[in-house]
C-alpha positions as CSV (number, residue, x, y, z in Angstrom):
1,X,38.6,11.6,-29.2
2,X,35.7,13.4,-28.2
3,X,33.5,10.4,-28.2
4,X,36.4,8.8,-25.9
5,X,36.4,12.1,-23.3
6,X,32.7,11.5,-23.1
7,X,32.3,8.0,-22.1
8,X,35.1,8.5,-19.7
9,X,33.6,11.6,-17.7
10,X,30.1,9.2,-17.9
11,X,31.6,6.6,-16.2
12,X,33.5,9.3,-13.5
13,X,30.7,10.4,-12.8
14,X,29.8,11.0,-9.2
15,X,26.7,8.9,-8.1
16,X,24.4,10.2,-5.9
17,X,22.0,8.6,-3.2
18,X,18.9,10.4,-4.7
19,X,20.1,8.3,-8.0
20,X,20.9,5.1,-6.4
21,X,17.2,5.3,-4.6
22,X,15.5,5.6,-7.7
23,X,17.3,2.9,-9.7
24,X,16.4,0.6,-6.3
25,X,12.6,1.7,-6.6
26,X,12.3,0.8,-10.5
27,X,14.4,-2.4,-10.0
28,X,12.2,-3.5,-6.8
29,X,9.0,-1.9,-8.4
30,X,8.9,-3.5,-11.9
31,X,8.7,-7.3,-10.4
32,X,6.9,-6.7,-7.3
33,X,4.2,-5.1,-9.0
34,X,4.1,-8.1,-11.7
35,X,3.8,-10.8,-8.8
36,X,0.2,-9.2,-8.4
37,X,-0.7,-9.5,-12.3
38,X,-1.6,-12.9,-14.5
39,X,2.1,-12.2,-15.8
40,X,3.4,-14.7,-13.8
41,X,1.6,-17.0,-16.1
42,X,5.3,-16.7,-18.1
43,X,7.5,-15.5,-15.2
44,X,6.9,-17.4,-12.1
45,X,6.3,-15.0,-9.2
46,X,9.7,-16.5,-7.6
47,X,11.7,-15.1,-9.7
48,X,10.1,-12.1,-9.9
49,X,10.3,-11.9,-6.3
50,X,14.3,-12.8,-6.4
51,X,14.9,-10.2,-9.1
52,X,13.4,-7.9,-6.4
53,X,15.7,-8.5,-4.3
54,X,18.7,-6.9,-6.4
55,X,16.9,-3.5,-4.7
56,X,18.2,-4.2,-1.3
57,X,21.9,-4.2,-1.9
58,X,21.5,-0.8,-3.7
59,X,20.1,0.4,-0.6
60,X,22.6,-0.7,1.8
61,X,25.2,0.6,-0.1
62,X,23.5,4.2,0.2
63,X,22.2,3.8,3.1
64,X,26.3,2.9,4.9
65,X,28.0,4.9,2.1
66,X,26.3,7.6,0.7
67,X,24.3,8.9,3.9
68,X,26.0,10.3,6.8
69,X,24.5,8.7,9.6
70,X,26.9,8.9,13.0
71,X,28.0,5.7,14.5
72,X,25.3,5.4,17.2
73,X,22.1,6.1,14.4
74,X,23.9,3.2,12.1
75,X,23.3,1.2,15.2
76,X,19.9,1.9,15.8
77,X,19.2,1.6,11.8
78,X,20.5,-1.9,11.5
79,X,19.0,-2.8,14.7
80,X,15.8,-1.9,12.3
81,X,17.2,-3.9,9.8
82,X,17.6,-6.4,11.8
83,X,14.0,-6.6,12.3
84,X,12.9,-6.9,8.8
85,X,15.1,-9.5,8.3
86,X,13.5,-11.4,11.0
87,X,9.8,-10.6,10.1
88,X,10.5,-11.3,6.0
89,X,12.3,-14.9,7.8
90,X,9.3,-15.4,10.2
91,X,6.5,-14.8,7.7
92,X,7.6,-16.1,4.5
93,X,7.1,-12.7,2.9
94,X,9.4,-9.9,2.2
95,X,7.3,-7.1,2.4
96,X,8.2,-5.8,5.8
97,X,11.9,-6.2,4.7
98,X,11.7,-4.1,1.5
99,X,9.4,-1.6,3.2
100,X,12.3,-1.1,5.9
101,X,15.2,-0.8,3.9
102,X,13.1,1.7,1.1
103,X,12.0,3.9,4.4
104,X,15.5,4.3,5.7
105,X,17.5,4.8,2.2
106,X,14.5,7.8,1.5
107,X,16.5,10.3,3.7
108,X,17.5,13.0,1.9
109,X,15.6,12.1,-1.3
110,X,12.7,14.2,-1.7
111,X,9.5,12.9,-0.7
112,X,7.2,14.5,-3.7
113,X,9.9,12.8,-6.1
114,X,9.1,9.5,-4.4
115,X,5.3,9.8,-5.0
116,X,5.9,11.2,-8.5
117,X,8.2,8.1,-9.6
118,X,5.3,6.0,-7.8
119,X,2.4,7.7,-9.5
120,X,3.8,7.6,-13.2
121,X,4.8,3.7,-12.7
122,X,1.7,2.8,-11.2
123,X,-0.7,4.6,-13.8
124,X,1.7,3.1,-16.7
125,X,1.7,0.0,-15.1
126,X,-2.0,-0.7,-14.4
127,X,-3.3,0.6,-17.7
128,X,-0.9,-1.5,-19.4
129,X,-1.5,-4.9,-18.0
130,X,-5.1,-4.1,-18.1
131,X,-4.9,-3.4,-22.3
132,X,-2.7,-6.1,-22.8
133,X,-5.1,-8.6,-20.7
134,X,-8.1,-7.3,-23.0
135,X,-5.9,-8.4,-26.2
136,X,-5.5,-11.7,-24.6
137,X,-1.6,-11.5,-23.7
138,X,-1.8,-12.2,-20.4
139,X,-5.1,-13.8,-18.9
140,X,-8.5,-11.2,-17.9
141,X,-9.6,-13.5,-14.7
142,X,-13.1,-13.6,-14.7
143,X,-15.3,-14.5,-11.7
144,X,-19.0,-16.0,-11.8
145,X,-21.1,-15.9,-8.8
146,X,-25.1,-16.1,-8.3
147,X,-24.6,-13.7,-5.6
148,X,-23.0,-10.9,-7.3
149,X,-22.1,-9.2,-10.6
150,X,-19.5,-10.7,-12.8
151,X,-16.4,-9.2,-11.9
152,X,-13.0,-8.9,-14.2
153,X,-9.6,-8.6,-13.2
154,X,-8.1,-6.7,-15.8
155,X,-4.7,-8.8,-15.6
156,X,-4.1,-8.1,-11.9
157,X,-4.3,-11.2,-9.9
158,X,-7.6,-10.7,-8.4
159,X,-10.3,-7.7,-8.9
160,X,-9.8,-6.1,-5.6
161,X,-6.2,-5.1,-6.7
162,X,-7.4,-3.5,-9.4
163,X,-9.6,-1.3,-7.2
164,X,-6.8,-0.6,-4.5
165,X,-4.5,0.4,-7.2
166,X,-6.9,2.8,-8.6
167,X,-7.3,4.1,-4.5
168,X,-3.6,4.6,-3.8
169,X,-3.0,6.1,-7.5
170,X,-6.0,8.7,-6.3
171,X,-4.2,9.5,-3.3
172,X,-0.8,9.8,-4.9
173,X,-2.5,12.0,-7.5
174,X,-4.5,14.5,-4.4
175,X,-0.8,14.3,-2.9
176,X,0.6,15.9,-6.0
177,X,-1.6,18.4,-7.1
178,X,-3.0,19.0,-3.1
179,X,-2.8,23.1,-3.6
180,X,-4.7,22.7,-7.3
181,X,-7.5,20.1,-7.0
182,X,-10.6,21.7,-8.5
183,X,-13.9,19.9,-9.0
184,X,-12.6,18.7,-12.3
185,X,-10.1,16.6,-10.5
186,X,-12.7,15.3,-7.8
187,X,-15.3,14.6,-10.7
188,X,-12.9,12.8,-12.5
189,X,-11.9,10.5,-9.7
190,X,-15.4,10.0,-8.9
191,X,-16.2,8.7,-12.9
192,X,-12.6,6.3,-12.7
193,X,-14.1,5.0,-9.5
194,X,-17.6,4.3,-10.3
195,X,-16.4,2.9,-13.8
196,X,-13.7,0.5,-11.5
197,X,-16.3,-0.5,-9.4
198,X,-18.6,-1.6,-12.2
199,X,-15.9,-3.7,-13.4
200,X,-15.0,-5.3,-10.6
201,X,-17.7,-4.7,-8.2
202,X,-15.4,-3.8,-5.4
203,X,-17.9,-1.6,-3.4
204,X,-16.1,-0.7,-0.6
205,X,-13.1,0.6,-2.6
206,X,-15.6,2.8,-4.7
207,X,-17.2,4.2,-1.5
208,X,-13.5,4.8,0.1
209,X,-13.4,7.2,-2.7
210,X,-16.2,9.3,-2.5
211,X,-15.2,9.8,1.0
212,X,-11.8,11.0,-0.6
213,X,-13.4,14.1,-2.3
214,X,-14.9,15.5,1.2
215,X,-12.0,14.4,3.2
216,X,-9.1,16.3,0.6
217,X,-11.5,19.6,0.3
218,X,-11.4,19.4,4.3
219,X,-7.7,19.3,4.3
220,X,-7.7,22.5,1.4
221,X,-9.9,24.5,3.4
222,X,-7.8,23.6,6.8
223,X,-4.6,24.5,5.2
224,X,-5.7,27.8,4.5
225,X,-6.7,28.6,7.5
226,X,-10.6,28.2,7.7
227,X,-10.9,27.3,11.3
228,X,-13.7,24.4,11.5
229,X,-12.2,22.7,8.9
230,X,-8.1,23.1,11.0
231,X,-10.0,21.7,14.2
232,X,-12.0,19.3,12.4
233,X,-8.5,18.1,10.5
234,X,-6.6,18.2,13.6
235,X,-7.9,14.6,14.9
236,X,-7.1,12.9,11.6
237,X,-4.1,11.5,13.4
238,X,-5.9,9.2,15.5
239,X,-7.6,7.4,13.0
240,X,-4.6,5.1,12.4
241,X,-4.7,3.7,16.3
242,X,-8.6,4.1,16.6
243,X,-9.0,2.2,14.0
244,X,-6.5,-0.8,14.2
245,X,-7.8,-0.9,18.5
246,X,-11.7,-1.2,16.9
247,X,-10.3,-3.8,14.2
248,X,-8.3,-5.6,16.6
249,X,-10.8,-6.0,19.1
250,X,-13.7,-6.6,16.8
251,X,-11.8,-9.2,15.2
252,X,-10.7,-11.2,18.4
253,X,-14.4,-10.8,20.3
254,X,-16.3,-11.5,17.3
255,X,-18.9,-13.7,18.0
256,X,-21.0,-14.9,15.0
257,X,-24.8,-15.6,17.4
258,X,-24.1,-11.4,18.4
259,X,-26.6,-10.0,16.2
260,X,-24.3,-6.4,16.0
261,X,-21.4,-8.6,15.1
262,X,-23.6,-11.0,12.5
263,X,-24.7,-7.4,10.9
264,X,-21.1,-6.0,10.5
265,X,-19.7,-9.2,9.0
266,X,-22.3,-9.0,6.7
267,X,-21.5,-5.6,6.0
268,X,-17.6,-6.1,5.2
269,X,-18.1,-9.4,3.4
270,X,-16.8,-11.7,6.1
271,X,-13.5,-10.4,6.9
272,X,-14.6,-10.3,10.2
273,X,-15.2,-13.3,10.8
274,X,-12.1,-14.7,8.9
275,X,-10.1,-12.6,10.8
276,X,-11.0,-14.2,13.9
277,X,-10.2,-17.9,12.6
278,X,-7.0,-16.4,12.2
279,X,-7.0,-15.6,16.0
280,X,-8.3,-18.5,16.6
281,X,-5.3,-20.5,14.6
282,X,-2.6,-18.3,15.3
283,X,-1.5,-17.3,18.1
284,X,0.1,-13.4,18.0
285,X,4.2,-13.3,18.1
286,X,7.1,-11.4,18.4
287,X,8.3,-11.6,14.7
288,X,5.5,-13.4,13.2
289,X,5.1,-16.6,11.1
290,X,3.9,-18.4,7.9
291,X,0.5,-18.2,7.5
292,X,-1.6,-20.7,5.2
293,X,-4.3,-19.3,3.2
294,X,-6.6,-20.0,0.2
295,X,-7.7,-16.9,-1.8
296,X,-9.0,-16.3,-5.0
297,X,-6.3,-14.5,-6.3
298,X,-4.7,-16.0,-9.7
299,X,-5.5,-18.6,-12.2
300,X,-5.7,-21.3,-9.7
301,X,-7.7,-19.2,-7.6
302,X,-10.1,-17.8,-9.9
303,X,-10.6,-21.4,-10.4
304,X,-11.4,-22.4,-7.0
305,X,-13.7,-19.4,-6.8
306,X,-16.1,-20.5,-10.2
307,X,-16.3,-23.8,-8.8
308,X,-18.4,-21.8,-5.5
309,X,-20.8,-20.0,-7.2
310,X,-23.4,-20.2,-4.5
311,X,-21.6,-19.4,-1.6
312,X,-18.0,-18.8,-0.1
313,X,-16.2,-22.2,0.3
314,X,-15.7,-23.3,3.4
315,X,-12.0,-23.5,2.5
316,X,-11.4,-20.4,1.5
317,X,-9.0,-18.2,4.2
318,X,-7.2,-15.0,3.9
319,X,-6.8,-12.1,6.0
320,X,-7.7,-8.9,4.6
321,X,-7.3,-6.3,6.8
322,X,-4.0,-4.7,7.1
323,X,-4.6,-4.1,10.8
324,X,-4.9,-8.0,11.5
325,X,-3.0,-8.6,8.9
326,X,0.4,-7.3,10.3
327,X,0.0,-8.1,13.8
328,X,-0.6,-12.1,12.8
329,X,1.7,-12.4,9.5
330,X,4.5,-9.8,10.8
331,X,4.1,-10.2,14.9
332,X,3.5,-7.3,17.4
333,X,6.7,-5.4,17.1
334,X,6.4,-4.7,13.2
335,X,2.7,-3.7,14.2
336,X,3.5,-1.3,16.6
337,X,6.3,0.0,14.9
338,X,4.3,0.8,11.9
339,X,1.4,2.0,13.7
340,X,4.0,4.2,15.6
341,X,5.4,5.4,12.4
342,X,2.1,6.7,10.9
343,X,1.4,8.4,14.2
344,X,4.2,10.2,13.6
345,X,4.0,11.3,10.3
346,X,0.2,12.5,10.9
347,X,1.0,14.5,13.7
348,X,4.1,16.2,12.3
349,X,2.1,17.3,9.4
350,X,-0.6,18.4,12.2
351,X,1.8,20.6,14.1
352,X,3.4,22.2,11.1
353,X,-0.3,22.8,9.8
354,X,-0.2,20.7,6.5
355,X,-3.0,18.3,6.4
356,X,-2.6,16.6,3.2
357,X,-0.6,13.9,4.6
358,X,-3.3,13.4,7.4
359,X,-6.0,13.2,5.2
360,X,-4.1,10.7,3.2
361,X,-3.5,8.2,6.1
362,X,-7.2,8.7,7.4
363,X,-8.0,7.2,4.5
364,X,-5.2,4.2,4.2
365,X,-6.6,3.6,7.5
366,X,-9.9,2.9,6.6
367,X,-8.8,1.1,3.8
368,X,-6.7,-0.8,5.9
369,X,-9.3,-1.7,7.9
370,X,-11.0,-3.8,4.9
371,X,-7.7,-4.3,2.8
372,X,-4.3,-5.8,3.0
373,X,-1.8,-3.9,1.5
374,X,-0.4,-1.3,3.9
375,X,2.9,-2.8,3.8
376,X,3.2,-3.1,0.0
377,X,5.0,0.1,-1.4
378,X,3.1,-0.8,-5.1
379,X,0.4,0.3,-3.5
380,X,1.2,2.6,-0.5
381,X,4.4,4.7,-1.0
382,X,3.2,7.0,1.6
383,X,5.0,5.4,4.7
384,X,8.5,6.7,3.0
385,X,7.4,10.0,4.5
386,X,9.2,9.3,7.3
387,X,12.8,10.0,6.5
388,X,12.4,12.1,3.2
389,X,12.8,15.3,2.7
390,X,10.1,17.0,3.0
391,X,8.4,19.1,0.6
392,X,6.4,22.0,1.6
393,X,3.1,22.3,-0.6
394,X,3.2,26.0,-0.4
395,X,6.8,26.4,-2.0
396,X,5.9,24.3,-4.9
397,X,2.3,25.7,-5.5
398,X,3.9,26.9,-9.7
């Protein structure tokens, strides 16, 4: 009998849209973050990708149901909506689509649960597909080149998402514990970094996060009031635009006889100059569009990448930067929007005088400028800010 009360007051149950969010984030989580591991050696990244998809109508249903939006915001939200659908249509990917729906459906849900749920999956999730590709479960990509170290991918599908994975899990972490970072915490994500970047020789990720230990004892010293540090702090916000114009424009005018331009490319690798094939190629729309590109992610591409161990094929073609990235793949209006969006957030934690979120998007912004996963919530949760609930860092400082 009482066995029989119980399971009918657990299925009576009232369900709320904080619940519903957080089963949609594990459920779009879990496979999204596999498509980016050798996993898909025995699950094919389609179906991980359509078992993603059971997130969306969890959404919606909070989203219409559970949140009280009035008739004339439900228009403007599916007008949003709308969008995504057009840009995850246009460009083949869902991204844009999944990122839309996840930052509407976070109002009301509290933003520090969000980036707590994201920092305990991520750091379960990358340390276990990097033990289980050391025991030979799932292939450890390795790449040979005359020009660099050997680099490992630790399971992920290539060695710079390994890196960026370590990056946004740093961030996540600084978000968390923003009022208690000590030098323990700094010194400890310098050591994970250098040991990452020793790895998989991702330089530019390692260096993003030195610059993450100044940047977050800025932000500590601003929020408490020390003024050099408030004034310095207070530009943060225009990092996001600044950055994506510089990008942009470097991208677009590069010109490989410019000896300043032959210098940078050099610098970053050659994005820069593969982002401007991709001007070159394709032409910037509304909505976006399909894209064809050869990388070195995966077992195919890991491949293709030991068969060039001299020098970069000539075939090879992928956009890297974020910035170039979503105003090619996704078209001008998902661009602006989320250039518009971080704006927002950076200078609403400005005027309210909390800087941790500024500091954060200073430094996706520079990482954006080099990598391409702004729009991918397995890495960067941080765009949910937008709707959530906000969490004040002083009222949670216990």
């Amino acid at each position: 009998m009482d066995l029989s009360k119980k399971t009918h007051q657990l299925f009576n149950a009232p369900i709320s849209g904080t619940q519903l969010y957080f089963l949609a984030f594990v459920i779009y989580f879990i496979p999204a973050y596999l498509i980016d591991t050798t996993f898909t050696v025995y699950l094919s990244w389609s179906k991980l990708r359509i078992i993603s998809y059971i997130a969306i109508p969890i959404l919606l249903l909070k989203i219409y149901v559970l949140d009280n939006w009035n008739w004339r915001q439900l228009i403007i939200v599916s007008v949003f909506l709308i969008i995504g659908v057009l840009g995850w249509r246009a460009a083949k990917y869902p991204e844009i689509l999944m990122m839309m729906v996840f930052v509407i459906g976070a109002r009301g849900v509290s933003f520090n649960e969000i980036i707590s749920w994201y920092f305990y999956l991520s750091l379960s999730f990358i340390m276990a597909i990097a033990i289980i590709s050391l025991l030979n479960i799932i292939p450890n990509l390795t790449y040979y080149s005359m020009l660099r170290p050997t680099r490992y991918s630790l399971g992920m599908a290539y060695t710079t998402f390994v890196a960026s994975h370590i990056v946004y899990i740093s961030l996540a972490y600084c978000y968390l514990r923003f009022s208690k970072l000590k030098w323990i915490d700094y010194l400890a994500i310098f050591l994970i970094g250098l040991v990452v970047m020793k790895i998989t020789d991702t330089r530019l990720d390692f260096y993003e996060m030195i610059l993450l230990i100044p940047i977050m004892i800025i932000a500590q010293r601003a929020e408490k009031g020390q003024k050099y540090s408030r004034y310095f702090a207070s530009f943060w916000w225009i990092a996001t635009p600044f950055l994506a114009s510089i990008t942009l424009i470097s991208a677009y005018f590069y010109n490989q006889n410019n000896h300043i331009f032959f210098k940078l490319n050099s610098l970053l690798s050659g994005r820069l100059h593969l982002s401007h094939v991709g001007f070159e190629r394709y032409p910037i729309t509304l909505f976006g569009r399909k894209i064809v590109e050869h990388s070195f992610g995966g077992t195919k591409g890991a491949t293709f990448a030991n068969h060039n161990l001299f020098e970069l094929s000539t075939n090879y073609f992928y956009l890297d930067s974020s910035f170039v990235r979503m105003l090619l793949v996704w078209g001008s209006i998902v661009f602006v929007l989320v250039i518009s969006t971080i704006m927002w957030i950076t200078i609403r934690g400005t005027a309210h005088k909390e800087y941790v979120l500024p500091a954060i998007f200073l430094l996706i912004a520079i990482n954006a400028v080099l990598e391409p996963h702004i729009l991918q919530i397995i890495y960067n949760p941080f765009l949910l800010a937008l709707l959530a609930k906000e969490t004040k860092f002083r009222e949670i400082k216990e």
